[in-house]
LOMILO-313033 format. One record per residue (C-alpha): residue in three letters; z, x, y. Coordinates in steps of 0.2 Angstrom, whole numbers, plus 2048, in hexadecimal, padded with zeros to 3 digits. Layout:
ALA; Z; X; Y .
...
***
This chain:
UNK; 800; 800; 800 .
UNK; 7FB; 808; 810 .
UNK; 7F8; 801; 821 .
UNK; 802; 7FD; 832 .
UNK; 80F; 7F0; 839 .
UNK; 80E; 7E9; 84A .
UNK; 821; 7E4; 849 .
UNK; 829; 7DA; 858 .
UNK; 839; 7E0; 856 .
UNK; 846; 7D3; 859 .
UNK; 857; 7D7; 861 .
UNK; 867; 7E0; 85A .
UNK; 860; 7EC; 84D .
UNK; 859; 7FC; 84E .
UNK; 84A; 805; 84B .
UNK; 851; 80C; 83C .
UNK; 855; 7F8; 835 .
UNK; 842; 7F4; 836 .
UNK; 83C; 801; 82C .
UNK; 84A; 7FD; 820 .
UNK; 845; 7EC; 81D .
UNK; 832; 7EF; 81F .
UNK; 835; 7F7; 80F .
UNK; 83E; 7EB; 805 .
UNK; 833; 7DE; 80C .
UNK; 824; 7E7; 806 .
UNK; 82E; 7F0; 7F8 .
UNK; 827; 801; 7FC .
UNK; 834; 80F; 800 .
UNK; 824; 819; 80B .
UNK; 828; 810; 81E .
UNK; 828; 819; 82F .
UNK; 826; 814; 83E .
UNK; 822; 81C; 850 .
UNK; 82C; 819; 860 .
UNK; 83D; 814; 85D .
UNK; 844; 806; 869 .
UNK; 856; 803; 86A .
UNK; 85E; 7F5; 862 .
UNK; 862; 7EB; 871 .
UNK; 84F; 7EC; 875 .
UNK; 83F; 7E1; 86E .
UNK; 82D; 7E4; 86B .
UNK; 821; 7EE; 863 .
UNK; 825; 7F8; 855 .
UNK; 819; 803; 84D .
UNK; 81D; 803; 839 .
UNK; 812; 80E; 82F .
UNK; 811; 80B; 81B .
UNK; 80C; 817; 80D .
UNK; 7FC; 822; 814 .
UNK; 800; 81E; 825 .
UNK; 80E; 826; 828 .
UNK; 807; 835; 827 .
UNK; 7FC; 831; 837 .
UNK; 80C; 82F; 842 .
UNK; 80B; 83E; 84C .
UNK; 7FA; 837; 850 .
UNK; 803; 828; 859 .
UNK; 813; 830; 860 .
UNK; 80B; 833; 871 .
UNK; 804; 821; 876 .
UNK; 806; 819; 886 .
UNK; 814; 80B; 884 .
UNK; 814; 7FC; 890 .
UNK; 823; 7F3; 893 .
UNK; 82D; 7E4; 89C .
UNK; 83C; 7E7; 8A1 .
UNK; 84A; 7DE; 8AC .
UNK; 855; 7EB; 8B6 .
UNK; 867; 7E6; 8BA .
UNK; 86B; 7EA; 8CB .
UNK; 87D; 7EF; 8D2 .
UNK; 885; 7F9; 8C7 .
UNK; 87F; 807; 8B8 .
UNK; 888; 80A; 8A9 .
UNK; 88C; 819; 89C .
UNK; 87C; 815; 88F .
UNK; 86F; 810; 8A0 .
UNK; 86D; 800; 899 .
UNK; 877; 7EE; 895 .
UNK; 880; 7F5; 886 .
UNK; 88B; 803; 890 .
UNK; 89B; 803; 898 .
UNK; 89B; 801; 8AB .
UNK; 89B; 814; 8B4 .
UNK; 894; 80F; 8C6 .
UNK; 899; 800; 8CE .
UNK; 893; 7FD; 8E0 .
UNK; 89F; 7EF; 8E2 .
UNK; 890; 7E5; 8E8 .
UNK; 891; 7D2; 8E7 .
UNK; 880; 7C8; 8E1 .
UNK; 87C; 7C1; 8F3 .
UNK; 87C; 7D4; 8FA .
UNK; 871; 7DB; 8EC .
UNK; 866; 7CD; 8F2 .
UNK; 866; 7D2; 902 .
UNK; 864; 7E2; 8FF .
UNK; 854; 7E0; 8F6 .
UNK; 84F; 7D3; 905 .
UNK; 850; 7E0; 910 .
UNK; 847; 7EE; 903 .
UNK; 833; 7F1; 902 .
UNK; 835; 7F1; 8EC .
UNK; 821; 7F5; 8EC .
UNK; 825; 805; 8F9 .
UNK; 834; 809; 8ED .
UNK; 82D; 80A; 8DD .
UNK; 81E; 813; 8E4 .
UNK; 82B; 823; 8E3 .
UNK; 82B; 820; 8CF .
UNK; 816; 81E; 8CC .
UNK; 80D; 82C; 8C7 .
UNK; 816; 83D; 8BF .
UNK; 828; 83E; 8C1 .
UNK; 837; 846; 8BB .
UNK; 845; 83D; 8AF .
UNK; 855; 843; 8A9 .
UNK; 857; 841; 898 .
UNK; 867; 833; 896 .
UNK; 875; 838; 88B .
UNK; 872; 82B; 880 .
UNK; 862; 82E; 878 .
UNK; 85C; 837; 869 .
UNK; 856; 846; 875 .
UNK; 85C; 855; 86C .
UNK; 864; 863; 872 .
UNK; 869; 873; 869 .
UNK; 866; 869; 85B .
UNK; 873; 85A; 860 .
UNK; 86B; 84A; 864 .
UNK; 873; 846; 875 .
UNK; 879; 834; 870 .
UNK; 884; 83E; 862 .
UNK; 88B; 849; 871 .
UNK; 88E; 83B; 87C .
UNK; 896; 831; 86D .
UNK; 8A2; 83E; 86F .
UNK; 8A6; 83E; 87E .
UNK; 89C; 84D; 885 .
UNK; 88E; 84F; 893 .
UNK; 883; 85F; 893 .
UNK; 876; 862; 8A1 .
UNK; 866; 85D; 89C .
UNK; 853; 865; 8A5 .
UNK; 849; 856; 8AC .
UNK; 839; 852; 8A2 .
UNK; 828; 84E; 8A8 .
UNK; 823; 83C; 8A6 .
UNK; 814; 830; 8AD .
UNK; 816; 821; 8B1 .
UNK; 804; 818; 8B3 .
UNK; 809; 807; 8B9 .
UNK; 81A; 7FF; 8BF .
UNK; 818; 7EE; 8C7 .
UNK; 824; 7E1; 8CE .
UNK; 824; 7D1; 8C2 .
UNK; 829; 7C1; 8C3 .
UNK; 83D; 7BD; 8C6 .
UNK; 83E; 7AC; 8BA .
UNK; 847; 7AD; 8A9 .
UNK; 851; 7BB; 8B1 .
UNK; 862; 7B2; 8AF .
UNK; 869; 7B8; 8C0 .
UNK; 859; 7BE; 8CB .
UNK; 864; 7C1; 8DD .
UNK; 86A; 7D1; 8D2 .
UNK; 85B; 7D7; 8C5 .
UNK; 849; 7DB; 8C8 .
UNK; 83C; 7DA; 8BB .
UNK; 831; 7E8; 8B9 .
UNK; 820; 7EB; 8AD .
UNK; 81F; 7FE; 8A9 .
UNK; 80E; 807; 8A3 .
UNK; 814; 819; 89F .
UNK; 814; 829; 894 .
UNK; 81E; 82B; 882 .
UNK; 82E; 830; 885 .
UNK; 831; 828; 897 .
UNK; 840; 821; 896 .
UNK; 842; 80F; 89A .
UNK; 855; 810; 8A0 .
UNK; 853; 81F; 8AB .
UNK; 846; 816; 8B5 .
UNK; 853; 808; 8B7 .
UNK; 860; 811; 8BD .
UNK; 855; 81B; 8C9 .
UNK; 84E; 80B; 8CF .
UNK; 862; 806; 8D3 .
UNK; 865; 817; 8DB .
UNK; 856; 817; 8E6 .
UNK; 85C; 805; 8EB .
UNK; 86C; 80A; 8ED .
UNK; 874; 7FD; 8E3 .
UNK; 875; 806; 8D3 .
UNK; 86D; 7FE; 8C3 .
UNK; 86D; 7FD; 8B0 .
UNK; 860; 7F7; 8A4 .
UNK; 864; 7E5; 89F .
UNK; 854; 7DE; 894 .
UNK; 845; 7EB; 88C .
UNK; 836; 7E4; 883 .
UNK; 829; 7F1; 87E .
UNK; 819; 7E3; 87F .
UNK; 80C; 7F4; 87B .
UNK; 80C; 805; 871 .
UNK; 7FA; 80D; 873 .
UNK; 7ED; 800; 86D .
UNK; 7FB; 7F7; 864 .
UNK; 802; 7E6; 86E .
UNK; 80B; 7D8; 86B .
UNK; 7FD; 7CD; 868 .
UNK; 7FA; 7D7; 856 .
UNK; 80D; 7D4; 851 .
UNK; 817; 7CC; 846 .
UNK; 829; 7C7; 844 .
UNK; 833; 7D0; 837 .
UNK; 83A; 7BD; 832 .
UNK; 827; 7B8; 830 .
UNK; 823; 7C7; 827 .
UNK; 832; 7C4; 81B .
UNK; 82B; 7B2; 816 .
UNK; 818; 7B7; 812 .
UNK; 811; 7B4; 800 .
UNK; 809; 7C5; 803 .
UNK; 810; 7CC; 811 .
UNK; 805; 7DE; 80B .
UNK; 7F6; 7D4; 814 .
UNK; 7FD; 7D4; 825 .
UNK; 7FB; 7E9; 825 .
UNK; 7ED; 7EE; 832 .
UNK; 7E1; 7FA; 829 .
UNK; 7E6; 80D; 827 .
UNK; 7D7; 811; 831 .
UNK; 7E1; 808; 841 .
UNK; 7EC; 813; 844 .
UNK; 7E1; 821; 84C .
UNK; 7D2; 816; 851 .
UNK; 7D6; 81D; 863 .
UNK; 7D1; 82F; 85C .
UNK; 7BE; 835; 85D .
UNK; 7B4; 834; 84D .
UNK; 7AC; 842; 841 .
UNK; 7A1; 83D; 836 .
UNK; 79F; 846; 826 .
UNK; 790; 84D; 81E .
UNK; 78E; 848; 80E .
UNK; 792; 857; 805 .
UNK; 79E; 85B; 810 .
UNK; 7AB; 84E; 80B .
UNK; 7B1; 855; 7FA .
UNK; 7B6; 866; 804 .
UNK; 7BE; 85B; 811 .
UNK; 7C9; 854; 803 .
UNK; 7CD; 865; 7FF .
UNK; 7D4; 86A; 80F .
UNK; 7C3; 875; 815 .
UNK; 7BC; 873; 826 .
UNK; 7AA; 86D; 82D .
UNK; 79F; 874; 839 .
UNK; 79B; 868; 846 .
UNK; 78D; 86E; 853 .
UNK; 78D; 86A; 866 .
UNK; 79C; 861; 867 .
UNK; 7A3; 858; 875 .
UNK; 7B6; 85B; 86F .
UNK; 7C2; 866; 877 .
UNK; 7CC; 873; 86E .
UNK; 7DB; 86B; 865 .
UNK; 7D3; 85B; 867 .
UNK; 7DA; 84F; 856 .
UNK; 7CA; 848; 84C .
UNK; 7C7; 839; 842 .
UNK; 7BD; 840; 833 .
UNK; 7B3; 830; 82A .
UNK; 7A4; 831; 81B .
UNK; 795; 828; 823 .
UNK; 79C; 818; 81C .
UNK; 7AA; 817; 827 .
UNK; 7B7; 81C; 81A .
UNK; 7C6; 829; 823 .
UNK; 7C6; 838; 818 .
UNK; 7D3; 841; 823 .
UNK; 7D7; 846; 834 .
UNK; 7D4; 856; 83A .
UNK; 7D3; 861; 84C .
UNK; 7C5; 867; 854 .
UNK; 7C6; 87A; 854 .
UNK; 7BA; 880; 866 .
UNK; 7B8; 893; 861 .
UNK; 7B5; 890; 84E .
UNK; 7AB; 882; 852 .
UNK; 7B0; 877; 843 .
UNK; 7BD; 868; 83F .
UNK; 7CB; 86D; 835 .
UNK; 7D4; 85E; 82B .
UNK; 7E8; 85E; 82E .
UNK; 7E9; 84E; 824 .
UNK; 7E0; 84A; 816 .
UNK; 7E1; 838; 812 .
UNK; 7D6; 836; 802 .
***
């Protein structure tokens, strides 16, 4: 059994508790899964099953697209609803609100487009020295962490209903890199604004070319006859890559691990490569090697 998931994650379990009853729903023990969302978050999960797991690091990097509503007024110790108050501004609702009446958001959240910096919170699975820093924090400890490089491609302003208190929270889509995180943005919004902020609600709604629209429930999945037919084709998981295709004779020795000459190729050094017969079929996926001129296969699938 090979394929992908779309899963919408529901809320309360982690990313670890999907894959676990993935496999006992599709009673294989060979499940993965990229981009791990906290368990108080929902959304897009990308489960991987048998072949396919091999082709995560192929996936690790998507963009992500979120929604997510940011709770203004005070942060807490995680960055996000779960924590422990840290930083209260002892700001009633009404003065929130009339900070934010008297704030250009779109001028504010300018500052946070483009390229910036994060520090990693102390609640994540970052490591460091080989500790991951929720297990330091756990403990009580903070270490200094370097800022990271992330890009965020869109942030817009969205609508304030369903948010159960709106004089106090904002409600934000997010287009950006891998590794941004989600809560840092929060409560950078809140400093910036001056009220201070915590994450309250997270919803991934897209991982790379994977969205919601292509998922299903784990409670869904869980009451299917055949609930192996709802796996998306191995094939999926690295459409987005450019294709190779394979001389004839060259697809035994691709099998084997050998590389291929390709001729006038349009691929940068490094670039990863799809490596199909003519008939479609994924043999393997390989990088495109500029000086050598030739696709070398990393991971044979066949």
């Amino acid at each position: 059994m090979d394929g992908l998931l779309i899963i919408d994650k529901p809320e309360g379990i982690t990313s670890h508790d999907v894959v676990a009853r993935v496999r006992r729903i599709l009673k294989t023990r060979r499940v993965g899964h990229t981009g791990t969302l906290d368990p108080f978050a929902t959304g897009v999960m990308v489960v991987l099953v048998g072949k396919a797991t091999r082709l995560a690091q192929f996936l690790d990097k998507d963009v992500k697209e979120y929604e997510a509503t940011v709770r203004l007024g005070f942060e807490t110790d995680t960055g996000d609803r779960t924590g422990l108050r840290i930083a209260d501004r002892g700001l009633r609702n009404e003065e929130i609100a009339e900070v934010l009446g008297g704030t250009d958001l779109e001028e504010g959240l300018e500052a946070f487009r483009g390229e910036i910096e994060q520090i990693p919170p102390m609640y994540s699975a970052k490591k460091v020295a080989g500790k991951k820093l929720y297990e330091l924090a756990r403990a009580g400890k903070e270490i200094e962490r370097k800022p990271i490089k992330v890009s965020i491609y869109e942030l817009e302003l969205l609508s304030e209903e369903q948010i159960r208190n709106p004089k106090s929270a904002i409600r934000i889509r997010v287009v950006c890199s891998a590794g941004t995180y989600i809560r840092t943005l929060a409560e950078d919004i809140g400093k910036r604004l001056g009220t201070g902020a915590h994450l309250e609600e997270l919803r991934r709604t897209r991982s790379g070319k994977f969205d919601l629209s292509q998922s299903i429930t784990l409670d869904r999945l869980e009451k299917l006859d055949n609930p192996g037919l709802e796996l998306l084709p191995i094939q999926e998981a690295v459409r987005h890559l450019p294709q190779f295709i394979l001389p004839p004779e060259r697809v035994e020795k691709t099998k084997n691990g050998l590389s291929t000459r390709i001729e006038l190729s349009e691929l940068s050094d490094g670039q990863a490569v799809r490596m199909l017969t003519d008939a479609g079929e994924l043999i393997a996926v390989g990088y495109h090697k500029s000086d050598e001129k030739v696709v070398q296969p990393k991971v044979v699938l066949v």
